[in-house]
C-alpha positions as CSV (number, residue, x, y, z in Angstrom):
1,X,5.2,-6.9,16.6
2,X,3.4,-3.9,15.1
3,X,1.2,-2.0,17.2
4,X,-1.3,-2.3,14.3
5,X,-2.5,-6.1,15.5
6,X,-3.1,-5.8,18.6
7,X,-6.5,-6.1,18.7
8,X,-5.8,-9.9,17.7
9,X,-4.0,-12.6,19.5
10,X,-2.0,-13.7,16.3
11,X,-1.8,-14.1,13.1
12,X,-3.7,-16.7,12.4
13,X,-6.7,-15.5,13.9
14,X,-6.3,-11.8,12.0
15,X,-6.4,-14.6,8.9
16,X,-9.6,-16.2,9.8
17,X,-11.6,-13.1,10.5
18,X,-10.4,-11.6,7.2
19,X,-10.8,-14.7,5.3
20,X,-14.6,-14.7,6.4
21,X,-14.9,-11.0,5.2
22,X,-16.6,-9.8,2.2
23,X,-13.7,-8.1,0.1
24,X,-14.8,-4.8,-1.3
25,X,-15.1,-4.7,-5.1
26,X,-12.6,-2.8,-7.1
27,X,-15.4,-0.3,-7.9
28,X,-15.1,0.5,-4.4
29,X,-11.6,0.5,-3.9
30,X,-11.4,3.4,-5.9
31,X,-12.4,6.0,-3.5
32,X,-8.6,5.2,-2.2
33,X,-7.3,7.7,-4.8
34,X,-7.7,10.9,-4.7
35,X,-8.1,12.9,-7.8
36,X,-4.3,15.3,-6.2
37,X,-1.9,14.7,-3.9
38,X,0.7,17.5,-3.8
39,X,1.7,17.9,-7.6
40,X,0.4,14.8,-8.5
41,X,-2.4,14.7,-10.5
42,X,-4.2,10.8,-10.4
43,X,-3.9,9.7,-14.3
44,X,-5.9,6.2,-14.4
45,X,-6.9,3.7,-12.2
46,X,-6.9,0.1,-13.3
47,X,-8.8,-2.2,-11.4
48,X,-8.9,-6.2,-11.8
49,X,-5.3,-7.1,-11.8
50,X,-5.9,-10.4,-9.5
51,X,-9.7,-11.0,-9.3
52,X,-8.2,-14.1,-11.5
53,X,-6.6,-15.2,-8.6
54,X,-9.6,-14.2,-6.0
55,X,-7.8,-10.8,-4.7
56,X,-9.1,-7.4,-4.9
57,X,-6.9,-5.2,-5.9
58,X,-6.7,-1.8,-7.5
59,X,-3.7,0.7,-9.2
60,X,-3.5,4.0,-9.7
61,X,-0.7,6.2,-11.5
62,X,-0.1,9.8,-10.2
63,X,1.3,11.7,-12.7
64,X,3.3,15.2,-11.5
65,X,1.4,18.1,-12.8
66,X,4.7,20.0,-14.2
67,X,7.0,17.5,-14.9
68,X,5.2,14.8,-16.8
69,X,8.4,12.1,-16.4
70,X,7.5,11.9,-12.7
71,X,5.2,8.8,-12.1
72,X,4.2,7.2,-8.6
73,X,2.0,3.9,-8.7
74,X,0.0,3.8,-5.7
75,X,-1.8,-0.2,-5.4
76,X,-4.1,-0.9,-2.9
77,X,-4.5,-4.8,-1.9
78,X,-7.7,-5.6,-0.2
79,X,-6.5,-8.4,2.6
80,X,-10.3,-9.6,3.0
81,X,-11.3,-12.9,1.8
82,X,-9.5,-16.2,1.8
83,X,-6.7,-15.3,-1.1
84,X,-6.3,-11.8,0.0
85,X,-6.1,-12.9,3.4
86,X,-2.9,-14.8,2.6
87,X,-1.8,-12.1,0.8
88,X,-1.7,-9.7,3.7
89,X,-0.4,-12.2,6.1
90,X,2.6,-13.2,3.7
91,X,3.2,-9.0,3.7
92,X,2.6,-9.0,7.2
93,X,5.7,-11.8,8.2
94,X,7.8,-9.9,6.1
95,X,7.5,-6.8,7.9
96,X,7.7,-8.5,11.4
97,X,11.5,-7.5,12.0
98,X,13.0,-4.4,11.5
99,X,16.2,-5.0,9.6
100,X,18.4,-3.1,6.8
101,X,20.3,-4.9,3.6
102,X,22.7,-2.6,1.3
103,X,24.3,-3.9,-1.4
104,X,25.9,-2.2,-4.4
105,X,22.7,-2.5,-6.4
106,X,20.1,-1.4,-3.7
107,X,18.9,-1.0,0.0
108,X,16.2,-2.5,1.4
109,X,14.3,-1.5,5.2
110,X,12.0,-2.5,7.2
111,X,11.0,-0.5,10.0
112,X,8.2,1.1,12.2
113,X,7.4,4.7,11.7
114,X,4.8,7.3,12.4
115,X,2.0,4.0,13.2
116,X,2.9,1.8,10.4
117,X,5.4,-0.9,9.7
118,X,7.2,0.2,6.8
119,X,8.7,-1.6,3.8
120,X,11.0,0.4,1.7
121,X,13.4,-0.6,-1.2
122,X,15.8,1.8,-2.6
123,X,17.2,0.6,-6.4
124,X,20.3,3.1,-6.5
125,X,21.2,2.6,-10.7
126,X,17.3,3.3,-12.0
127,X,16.4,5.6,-9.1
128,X,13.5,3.4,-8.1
129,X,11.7,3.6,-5.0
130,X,9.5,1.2,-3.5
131,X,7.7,1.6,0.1
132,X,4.7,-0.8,1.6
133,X,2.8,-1.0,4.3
134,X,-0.3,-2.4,6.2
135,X,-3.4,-0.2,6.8
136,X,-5.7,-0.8,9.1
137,X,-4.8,-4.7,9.6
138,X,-6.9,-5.3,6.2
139,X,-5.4,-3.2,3.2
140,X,-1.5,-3.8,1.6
141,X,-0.9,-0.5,-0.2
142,X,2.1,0.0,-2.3
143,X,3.8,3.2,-3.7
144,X,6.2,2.8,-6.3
145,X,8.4,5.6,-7.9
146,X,10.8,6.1,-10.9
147,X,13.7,8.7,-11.8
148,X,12.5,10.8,-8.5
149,X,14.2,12.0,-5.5
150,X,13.1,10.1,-2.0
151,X,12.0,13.3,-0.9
152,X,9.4,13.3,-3.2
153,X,8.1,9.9,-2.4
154,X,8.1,10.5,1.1
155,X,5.8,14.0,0.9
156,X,3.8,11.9,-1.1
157,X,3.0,9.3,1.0
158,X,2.8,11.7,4.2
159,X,0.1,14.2,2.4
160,X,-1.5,10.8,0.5
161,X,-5.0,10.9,2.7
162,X,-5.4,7.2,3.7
163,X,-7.0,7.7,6.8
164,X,-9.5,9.8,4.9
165,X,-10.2,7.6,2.2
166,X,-10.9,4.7,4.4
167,X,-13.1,6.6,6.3
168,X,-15.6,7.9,3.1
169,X,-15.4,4.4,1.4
170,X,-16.7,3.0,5.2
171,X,-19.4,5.6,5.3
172,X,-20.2,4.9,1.1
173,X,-21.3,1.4,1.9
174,X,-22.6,1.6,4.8
């Protein structure tokens, strides 16, 4: 299991403290997007997508600053709470195992690296890009790519400053 839950004896009790937690409003999970990231100018951020359903979530859409065809989503999930909670545990059993599927159509990975268990999926006809992982045993986040090379995707998410982020939003509220 990820180093990332240590700090709890299982799953079910990472669920409980979560579930008792506050989430933090989407107004507040926007200081998780930075206005640049390498080329990549942040567009919009739409916040709301599933408060329907008791989640707190947010999206932003990175737009590269010379090539305007290159988009990567960025969503951050907010685990707290008793339906986010559920959320980030059902993320969470997924990434448990490492293991690697390729088909014809795409490749999908899960693995541990640099800290965080990783989720990628590779769609090889539409160039897509997918990779996931768990921050902080609390937030999903997701980046999502089209029409770009990995490479790109993967500078992106090494430069994108979660660690930072996480740490200003703390400070904001506290």
């Amino acid at each position: 299991m990820d180093e990332q839950i240590t700090d709890y004896h299982s799953l079910t009790e990472l669920q409980e403290v979560l579930s008792q937690t506050i989430p933090f409003t989407r107004e507040e999970l926007n200081y998780f997007f930075p206005l640049q990231v390498c080329d990549f100018l942040r567009f919009q951020i739409i916040g709301g997508l599933n408060e329907r359903i008791g989640v707190s979530s947010v999206e932003a859409d990175f737009i590269h600053k010379y090539d305007s065809s290159k988009h990567i989503y960025v969503e951050v999930l907010d685990g707290a709470g008793v339906n986010g909670s559920i959320f980030l545990l059902s993320s969470m059993e997924r990434l448990k195992e490492n293991f690697e599927e390729i088909n014809s159509n795409e490749r999908i990975r899960v693995f541990y690296h640099e800290g965080y268990r990783g989720f990628l999926k590779e769609k090889f006809q539409d160039s897509i890009l997918e990779f996931e992982l768990i921050y902080e045993n609390r937030f999903r986040v997701k980046f999502h790519s089209g029409k770009m090379k990995k490479k790109e995707l993967v500078d992106f998410i090494h430069e994108y400053p979660l660690g930072f982020l996480a740490d200003s939003l703390v400070k904001r509220i506290e």
